[in-house]
ZAKETOR-576916 format. One line per 4 residues: their letters; for each residue x, y, z of N, C-alpha, C. Coordinates in pm, whole numbers. Example, Ala and Ser with C-alpha at 12.3 -4.5 7.8 and 13.67 -1.06 7.14 Angstrom:
REM ZAKETOR-576916
AS = 1319 -569 780 1230 -450 780 1320 -330 780 ~ 1285 -225 708 1367 -106 714 1290 3 787;
END
This chain:
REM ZAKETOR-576916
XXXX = 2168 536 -1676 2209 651 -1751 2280 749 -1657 ~ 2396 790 -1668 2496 844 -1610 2435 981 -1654 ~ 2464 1116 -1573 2480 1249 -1659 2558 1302 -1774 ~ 2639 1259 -1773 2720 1266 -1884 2695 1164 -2007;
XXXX = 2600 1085 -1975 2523 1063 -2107 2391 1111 -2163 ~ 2387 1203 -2067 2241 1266 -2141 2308 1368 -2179 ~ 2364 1507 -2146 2430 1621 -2186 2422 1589 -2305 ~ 2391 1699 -2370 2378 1752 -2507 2289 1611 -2595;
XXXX = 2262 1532 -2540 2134 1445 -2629 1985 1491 -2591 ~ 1909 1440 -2710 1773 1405 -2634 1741 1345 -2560 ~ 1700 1330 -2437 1597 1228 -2374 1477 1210 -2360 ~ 1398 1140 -2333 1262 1093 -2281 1259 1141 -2128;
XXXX = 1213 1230 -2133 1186 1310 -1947 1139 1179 -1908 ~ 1068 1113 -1890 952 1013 -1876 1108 844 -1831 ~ 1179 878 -1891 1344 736 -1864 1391 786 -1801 ~ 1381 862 -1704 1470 934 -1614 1511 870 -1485;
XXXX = 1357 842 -1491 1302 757 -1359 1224 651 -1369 ~ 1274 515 -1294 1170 400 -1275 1093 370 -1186 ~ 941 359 -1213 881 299 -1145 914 185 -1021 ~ 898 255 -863 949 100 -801 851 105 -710;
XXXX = 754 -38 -668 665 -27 -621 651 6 -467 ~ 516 49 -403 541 125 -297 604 205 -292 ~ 709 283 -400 789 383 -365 784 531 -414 ~ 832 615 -418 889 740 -464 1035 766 -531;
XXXX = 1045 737 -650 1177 755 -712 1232 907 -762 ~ 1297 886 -720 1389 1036 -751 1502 1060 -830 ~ 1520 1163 -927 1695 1142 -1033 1666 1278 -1019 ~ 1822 1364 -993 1850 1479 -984 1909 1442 -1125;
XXXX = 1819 1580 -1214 1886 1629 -1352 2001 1679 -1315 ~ 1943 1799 -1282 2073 1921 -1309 2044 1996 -1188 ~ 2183 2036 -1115 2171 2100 -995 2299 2232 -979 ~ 2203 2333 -1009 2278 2480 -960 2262 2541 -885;
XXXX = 2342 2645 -827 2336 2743 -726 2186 2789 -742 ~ 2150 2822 -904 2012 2927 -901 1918 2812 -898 ~ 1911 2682 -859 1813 2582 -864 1855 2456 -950 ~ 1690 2334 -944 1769 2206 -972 1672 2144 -1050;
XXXX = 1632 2054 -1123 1563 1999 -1200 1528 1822 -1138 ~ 1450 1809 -1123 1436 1616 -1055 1333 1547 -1173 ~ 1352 1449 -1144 1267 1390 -1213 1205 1227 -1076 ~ 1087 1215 -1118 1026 1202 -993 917 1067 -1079;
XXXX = 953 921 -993 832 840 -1016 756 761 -936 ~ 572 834 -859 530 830 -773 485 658 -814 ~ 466 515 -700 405 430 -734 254 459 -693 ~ 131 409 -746 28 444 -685 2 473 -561;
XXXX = -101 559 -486 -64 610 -318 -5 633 -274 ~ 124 697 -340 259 773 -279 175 881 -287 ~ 315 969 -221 264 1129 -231 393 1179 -130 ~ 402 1288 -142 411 1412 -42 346 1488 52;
XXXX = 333 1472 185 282 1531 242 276 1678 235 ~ 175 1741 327 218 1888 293 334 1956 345 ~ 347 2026 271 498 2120 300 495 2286 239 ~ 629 2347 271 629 2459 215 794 2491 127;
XXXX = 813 2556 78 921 2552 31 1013 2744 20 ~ 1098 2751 13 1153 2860 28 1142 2985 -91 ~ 1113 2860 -261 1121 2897 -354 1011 2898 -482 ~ 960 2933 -570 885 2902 -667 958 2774 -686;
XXXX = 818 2706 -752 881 2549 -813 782 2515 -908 ~ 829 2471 -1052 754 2410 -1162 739 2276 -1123 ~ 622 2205 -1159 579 2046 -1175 522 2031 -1293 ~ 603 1962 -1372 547 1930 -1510 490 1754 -1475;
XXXX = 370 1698 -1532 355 1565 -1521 387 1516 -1644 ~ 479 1415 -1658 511 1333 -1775 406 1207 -1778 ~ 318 1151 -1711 275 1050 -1730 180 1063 -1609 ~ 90 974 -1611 -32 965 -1532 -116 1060 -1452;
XXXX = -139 1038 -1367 -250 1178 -1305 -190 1179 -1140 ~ -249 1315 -1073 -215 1333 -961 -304 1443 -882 ~ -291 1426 -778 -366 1564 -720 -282 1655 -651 ~ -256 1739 -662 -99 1853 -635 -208 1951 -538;
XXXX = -226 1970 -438 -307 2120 -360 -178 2195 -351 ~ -237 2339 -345 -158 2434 -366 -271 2524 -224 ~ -198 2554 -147 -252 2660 -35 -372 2598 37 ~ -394 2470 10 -546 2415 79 -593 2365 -49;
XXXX = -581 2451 -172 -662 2370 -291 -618 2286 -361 ~ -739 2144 -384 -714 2052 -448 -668 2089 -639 ~ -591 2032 -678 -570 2035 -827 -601 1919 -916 ~ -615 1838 -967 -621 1810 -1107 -541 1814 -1177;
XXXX = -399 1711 -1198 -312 1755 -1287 -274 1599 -1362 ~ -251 1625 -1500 -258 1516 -1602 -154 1533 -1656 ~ -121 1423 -1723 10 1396 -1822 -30 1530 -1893 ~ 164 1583 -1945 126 1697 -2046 68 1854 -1981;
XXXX = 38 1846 -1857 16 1948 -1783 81 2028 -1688 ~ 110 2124 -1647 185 2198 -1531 155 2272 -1427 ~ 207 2277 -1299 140 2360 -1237 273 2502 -1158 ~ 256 2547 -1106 332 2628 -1066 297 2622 -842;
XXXX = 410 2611 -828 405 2596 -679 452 2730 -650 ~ 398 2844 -578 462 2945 -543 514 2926 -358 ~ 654 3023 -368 723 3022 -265 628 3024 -181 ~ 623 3002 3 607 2977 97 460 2917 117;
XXXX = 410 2866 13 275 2839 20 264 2694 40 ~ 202 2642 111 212 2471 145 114 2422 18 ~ 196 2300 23 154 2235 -166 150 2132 -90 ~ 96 2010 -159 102 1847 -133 65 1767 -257;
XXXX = 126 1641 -213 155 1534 -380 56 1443 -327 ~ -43 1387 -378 -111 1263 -383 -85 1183 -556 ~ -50 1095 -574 -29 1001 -686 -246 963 -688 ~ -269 963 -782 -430 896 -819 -374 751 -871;
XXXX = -264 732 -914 -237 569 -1019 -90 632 -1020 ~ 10 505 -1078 149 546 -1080 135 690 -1201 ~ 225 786 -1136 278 911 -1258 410 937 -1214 ~ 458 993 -1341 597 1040 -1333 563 1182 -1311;
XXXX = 690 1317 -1297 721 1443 -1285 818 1485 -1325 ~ 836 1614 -1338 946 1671 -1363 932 1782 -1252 ~ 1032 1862 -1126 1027 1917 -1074 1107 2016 -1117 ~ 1146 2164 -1140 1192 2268 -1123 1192 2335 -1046;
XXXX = 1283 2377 -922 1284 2433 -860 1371 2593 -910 ~ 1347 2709 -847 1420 2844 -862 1451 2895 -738 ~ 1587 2868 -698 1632 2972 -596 1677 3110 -623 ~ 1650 3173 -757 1637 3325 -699 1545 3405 -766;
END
């Protein structure tokens, strides 16, 4: 699926991205100056190490479960759920079983 075939249709957040094993898949939605949208599919025991980021950032989970820490704390996050990453605060991705994401990032 090209970008210019999703524009102005519906999609399935969740077809964005395929599952590939051992891996971390990544599809840039939409990318602006004020921020970018990804869509993200962890295989089981992927993750993100910890990090920090410059900006607030949304994580929506489209599918399976994960553990997201935010500042040291562990989270709990399930299909259908969101969390909010605030600027300069170190976050980290653990996958519990394969899940998909949706990332939002805001640069201003």
């Amino acid at each position: 699926m090209t970008k210019s075939n999703i524009i102005g249709k519906p999609i399935k957040l969740a077809s964005l991205a395929d599952y590939q094993a051992g891996a971390i898949v990544s599809r840039e939605v939409l990318r602006k100056q004020t921020g970018t949208d990804t869509t993200f599919a962890f295989d089981e025991g992927q993750g993100l190490s910890e990090h920090t980021a410059p900006f607030d950032a949304l994580i929506c989970l489209l599918e399976g479960e994960a553990e997201i820490s935010v500042d040291g704390k562990p989270n709990h996050v399930a299909a259908g759920e969101m969390i909010i990453l605030p600027a300069n605060k170190p976050h980290a991705v653990k996958a519990l079983g394969r899940f998909k994401m949706m990332l939002v990032m805001i640069r201003s």
